[in-house]
C-alpha positions in Angstrom: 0.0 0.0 0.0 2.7 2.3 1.4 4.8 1.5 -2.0 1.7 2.2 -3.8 1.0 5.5 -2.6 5.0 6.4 -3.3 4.8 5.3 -6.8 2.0 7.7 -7.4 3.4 10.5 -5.7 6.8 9.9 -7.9 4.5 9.4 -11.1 2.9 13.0 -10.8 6.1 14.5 -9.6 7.5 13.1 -13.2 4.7 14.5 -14.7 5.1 18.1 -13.6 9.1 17.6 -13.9 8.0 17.1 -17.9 5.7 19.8 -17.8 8.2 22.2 -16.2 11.1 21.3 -19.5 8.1 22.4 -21.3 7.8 25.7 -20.0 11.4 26.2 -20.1 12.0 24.9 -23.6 8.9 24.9 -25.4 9.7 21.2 -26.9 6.2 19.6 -27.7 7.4 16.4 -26.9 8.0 17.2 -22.6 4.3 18.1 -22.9 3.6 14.8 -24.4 5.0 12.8 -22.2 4.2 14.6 -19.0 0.4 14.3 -20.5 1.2 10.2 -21.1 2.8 10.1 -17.4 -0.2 12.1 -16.0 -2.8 10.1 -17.8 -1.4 6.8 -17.0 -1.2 7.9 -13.2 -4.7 9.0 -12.9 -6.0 5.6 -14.6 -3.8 3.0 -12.0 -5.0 5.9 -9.1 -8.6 5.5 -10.1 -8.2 1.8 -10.3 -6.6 2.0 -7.0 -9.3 4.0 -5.2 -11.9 1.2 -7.1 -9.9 -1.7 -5.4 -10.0 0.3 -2.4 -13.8 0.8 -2.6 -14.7 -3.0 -3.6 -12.8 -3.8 -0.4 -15.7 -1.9 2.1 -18.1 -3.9 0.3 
């Protein structure tokens, strides 16, 4: 769980790590792959949370 919640937080830290080279460069392809990191992320979070959920039931 604990490694879980790590991975995440280092996922979204990638994310805005890309979207910062973007700002400072203005090469399209940071902003591609901090969109790819961020969507990825949100998808295993939400899957996650669902795992998380089907557990109270």
């Amino acid at each position: 769980m604990l490694l879980l919640r790590w991975a995440m937080l280092l996922f979204l830290l990638g994310a805005a790590v890309c979207f910062a080279f973007y700002a400072g460069t203005g090469q399209a392809r940071f902003k591609r792959y901090g969109l790819v990191i961020l969507k990825w992320t949100l998808i295993a979070a939400f899957a996650f949370f669902a795992v998380l959920i089907l557990e109270r039931i």
